[in-house]
C-alpha positions as CSV (number, residue, x, y, z in Angstrom):
1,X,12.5,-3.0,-17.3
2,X,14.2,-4.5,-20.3
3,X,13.1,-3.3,-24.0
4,X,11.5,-6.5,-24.7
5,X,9.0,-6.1,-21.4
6,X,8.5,-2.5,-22.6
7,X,7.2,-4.0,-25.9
8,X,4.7,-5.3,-24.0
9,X,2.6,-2.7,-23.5
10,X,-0.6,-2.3,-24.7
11,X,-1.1,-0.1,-28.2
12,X,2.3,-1.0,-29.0
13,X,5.9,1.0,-27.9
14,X,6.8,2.8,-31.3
15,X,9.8,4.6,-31.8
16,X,12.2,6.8,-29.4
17,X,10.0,9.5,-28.7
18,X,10.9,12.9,-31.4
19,X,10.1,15.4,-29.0
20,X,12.6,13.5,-26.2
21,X,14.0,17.2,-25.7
22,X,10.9,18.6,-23.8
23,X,11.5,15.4,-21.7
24,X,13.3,14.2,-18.6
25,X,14.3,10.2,-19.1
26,X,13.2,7.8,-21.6
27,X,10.2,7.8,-23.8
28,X,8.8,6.4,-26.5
29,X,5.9,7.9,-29.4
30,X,3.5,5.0,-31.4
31,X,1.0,7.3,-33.7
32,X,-2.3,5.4,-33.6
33,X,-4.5,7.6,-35.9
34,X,-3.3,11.1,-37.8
35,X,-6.7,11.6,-40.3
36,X,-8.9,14.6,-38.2
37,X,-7.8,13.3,-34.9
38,X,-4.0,12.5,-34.0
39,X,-4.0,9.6,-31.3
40,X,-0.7,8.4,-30.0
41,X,0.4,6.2,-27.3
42,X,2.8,7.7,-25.2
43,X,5.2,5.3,-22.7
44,X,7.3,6.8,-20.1
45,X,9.8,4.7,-18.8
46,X,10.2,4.7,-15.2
47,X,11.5,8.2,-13.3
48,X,10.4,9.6,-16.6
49,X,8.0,12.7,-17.1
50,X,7.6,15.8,-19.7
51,X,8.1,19.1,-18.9
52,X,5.5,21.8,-17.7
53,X,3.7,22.5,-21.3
54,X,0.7,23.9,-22.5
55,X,-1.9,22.8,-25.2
56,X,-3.0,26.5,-26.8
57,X,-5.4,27.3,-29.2
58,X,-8.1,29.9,-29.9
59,X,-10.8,27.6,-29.6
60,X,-11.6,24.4,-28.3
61,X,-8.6,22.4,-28.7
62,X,-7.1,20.7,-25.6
63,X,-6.2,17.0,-25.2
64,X,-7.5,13.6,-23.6
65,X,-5.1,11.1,-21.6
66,X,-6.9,7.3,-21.1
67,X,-4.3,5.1,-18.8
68,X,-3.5,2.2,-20.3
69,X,-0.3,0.8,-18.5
70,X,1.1,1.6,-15.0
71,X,1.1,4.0,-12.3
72,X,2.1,7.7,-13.2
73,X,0.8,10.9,-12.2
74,X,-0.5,14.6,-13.7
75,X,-0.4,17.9,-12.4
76,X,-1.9,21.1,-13.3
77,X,-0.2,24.1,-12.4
78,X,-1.3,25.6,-8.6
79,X,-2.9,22.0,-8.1
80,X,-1.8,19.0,-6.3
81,X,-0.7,15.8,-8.6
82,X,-2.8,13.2,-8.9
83,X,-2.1,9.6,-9.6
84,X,-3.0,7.8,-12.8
85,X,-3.5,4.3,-12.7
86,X,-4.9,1.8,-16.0
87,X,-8.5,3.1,-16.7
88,X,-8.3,6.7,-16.0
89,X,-8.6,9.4,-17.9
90,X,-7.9,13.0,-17.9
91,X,-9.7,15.7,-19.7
92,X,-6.7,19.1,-20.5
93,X,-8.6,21.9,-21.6
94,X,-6.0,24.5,-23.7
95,X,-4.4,27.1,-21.6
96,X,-3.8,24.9,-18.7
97,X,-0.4,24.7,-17.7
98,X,0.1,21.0,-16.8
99,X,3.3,18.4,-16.5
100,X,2.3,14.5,-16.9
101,X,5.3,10.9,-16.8
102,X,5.6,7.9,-14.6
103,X,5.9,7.2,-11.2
104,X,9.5,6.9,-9.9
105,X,9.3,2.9,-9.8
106,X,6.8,1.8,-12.5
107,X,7.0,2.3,-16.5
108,X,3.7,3.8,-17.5
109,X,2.0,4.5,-20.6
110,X,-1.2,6.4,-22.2
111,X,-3.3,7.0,-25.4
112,X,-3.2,10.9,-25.6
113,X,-6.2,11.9,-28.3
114,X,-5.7,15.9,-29.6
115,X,-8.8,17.8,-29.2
116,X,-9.9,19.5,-32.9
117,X,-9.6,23.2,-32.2
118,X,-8.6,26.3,-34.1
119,X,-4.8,27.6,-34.7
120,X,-3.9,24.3,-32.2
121,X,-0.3,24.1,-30.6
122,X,2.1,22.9,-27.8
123,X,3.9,25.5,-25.6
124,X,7.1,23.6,-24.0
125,X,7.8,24.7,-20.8
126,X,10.7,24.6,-18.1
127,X,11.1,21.1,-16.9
128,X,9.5,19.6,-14.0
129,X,11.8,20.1,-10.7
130,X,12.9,17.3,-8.7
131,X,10.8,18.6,-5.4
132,X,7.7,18.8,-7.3
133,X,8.4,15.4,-8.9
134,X,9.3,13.7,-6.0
135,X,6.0,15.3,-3.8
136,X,4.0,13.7,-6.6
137,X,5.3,10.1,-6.3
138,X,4.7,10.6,-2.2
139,X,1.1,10.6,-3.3
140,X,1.1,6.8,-3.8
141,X,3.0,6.2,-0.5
142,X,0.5,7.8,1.7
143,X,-2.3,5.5,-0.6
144,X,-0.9,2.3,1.0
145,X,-2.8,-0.3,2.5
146,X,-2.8,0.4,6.6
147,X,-3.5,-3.4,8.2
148,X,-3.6,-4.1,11.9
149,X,-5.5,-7.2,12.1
150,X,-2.0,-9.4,12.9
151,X,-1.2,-7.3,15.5
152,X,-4.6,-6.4,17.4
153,X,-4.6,-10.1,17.4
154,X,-1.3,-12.0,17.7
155,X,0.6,-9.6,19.6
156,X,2.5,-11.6,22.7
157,X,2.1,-14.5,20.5
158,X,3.7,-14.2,17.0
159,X,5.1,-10.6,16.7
160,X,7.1,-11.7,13.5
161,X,4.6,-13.4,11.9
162,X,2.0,-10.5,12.6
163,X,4.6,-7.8,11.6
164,X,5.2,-9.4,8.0
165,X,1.3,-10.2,7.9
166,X,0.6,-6.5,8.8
167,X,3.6,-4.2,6.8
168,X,4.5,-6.5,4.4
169,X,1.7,-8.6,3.3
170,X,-0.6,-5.8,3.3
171,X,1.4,-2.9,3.6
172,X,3.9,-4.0,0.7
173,X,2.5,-6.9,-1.5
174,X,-1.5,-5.2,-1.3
175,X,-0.3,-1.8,-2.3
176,X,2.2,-2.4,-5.0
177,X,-0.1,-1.5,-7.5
178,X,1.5,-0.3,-10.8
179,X,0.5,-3.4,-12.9
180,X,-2.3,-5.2,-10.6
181,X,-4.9,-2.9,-9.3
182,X,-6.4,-3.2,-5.7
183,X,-9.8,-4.4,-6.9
184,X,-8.1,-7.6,-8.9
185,X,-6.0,-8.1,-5.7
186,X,-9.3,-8.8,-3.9
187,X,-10.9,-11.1,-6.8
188,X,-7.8,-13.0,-7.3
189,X,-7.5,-13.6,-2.8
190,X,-11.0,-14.8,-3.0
191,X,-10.3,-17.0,-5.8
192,X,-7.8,-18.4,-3.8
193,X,-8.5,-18.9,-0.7
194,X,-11.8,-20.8,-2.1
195,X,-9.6,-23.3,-4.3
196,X,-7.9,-24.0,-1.3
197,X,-11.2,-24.6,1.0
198,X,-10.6,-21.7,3.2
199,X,-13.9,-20.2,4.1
200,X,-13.8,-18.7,7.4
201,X,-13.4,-15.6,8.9
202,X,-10.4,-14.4,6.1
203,X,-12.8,-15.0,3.4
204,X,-15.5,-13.2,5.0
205,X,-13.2,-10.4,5.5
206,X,-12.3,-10.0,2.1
207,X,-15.2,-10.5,0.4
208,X,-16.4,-7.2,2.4
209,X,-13.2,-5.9,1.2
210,X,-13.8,-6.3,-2.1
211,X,-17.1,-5.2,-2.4
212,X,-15.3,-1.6,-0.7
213,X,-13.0,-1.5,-3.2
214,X,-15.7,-1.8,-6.3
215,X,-15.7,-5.5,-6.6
216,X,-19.4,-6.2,-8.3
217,X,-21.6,-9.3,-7.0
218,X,-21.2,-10.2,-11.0
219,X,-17.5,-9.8,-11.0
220,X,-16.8,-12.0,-8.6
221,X,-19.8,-14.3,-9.2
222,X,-18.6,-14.7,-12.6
223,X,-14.8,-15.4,-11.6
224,X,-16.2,-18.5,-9.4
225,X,-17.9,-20.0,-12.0
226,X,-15.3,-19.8,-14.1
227,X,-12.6,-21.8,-11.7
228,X,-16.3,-24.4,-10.3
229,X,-15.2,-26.8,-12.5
230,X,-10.8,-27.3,-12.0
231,X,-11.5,-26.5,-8.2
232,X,-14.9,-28.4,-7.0
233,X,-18.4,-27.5,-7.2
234,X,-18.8,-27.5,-2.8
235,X,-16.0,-24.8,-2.7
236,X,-17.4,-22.2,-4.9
237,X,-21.2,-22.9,-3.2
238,X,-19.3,-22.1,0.3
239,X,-17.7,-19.1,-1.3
240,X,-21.5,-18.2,-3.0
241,X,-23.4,-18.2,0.3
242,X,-21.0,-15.3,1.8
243,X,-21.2,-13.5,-1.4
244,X,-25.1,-13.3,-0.9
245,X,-24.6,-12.6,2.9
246,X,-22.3,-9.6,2.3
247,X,-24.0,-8.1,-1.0
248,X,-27.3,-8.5,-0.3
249,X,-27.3,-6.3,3.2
């Protein structure tokens, strides 16, 4: 990623990160807000993490994380990672031994808020090892996207065409999901296959989908008025009456 995409993030990219030493590859450090609270946006560029660390204080204290940009992950000493993706947030009490930075293939980047506490500091710690780094990024590798439908059905009759439809559509294209989330994925098929009049058993299918993967009646209801007017009012209607079949069970 080029410095003029990275300037693209949200909350802005702000300066070579001052603290670069307690880190493994790039990062950069934007100061929001100092007065009471000290909020920062924090972006990792990709392969890049911090080292093990520790927020400390002798009360309260501690720090929030809110995703803004990315895929990346956090892990807590004796606990798995987990993977951080826009819109989630992490509470870090003080005392907790803990290692945050992006995913091996995605830049990623976060709004870190300091918790007011008493007699507050950072303990740097050893860095992050490349087995633990590399078990973290195999969390988002066992989160892909399984499909079967192309071959449970075209097997014998279009192996190539359900092999791409299965691994690569799905298993590729569906799970790459560092700047385009699996739940816009699903509003953004069903806006298409409805401009292009497709309403059979593939719309059904992901209409179900989305409402799995946290898709509300009003998100998508919303998206297909929106598009009514450039694409044709009988398209969206068609789309509507699956909406109501699948949502309303």
């Amino acid at each position: 990623m080029t410095k003029e995409e990275l300037e693209t993030v949200p909350f802005g990219l702000g300066e070579d990160n001052p603290f670069g030493k307690y880190f493994k590859g790039k990062s950069y450090l934007n100061i929001l807000h100092k007065e009471g609270v000290l909020v920062a946006n924090v972006t990792f560029e990709q392969g890049a993490r911090n080292n093990w660390h520790i927020h400390q204080a002798s009360k309260e204290g501690g720090q929030f994380l809110l995703v803004t940009y990315g895929r990346g992950y956090y892990q807590e000493e004796g606990k798995p990672a987990i993977e951080l993706l826009p819109g989630d947030s992490v509470f870090i009490a003080s005392g907790v031994k803990h290692w945050h930075g992006a995913s091996k293939d995605s830049v990623f980047s976060h709004i870190a808020i300091e918790v007011p506490g008493e007699n507050t500091s950072t303990m740097w710690c050893e860095e992050v090892d490349e087995k633990t780094y590399q078990e973290a990024n195999k969390i988002h590798q066992q989160t892909k996207i399984i499909q079967t439908a192309g071959r449970d059905q075209l097997t014998g009759i279009a192996d190539e065409f359900a092999r791409l439809n299965d691994d690569v559509l799905f298993g590729e294209v569906w799970s790459r999901t560092s700047y385009l989330d699996v739940k816009r994925r699903c509003i953004l098929t069903i806006v298409a296959l409805t401009s292009n009049g497709i309403t059979d058993s593939s719309l059904q299918y992901h209409i179900i989908n989305a409402k799995k993967n946290g898709v509300s009646e009003n998100e998508l209801t919303e998206s297909l008025t929106h598009i009514a007017m450039y694409v044709g009012w009988p398209k969206i209607w068609a789309t509507l009456k699956y909406i109501k079949e699948v949502y309303c069970k």
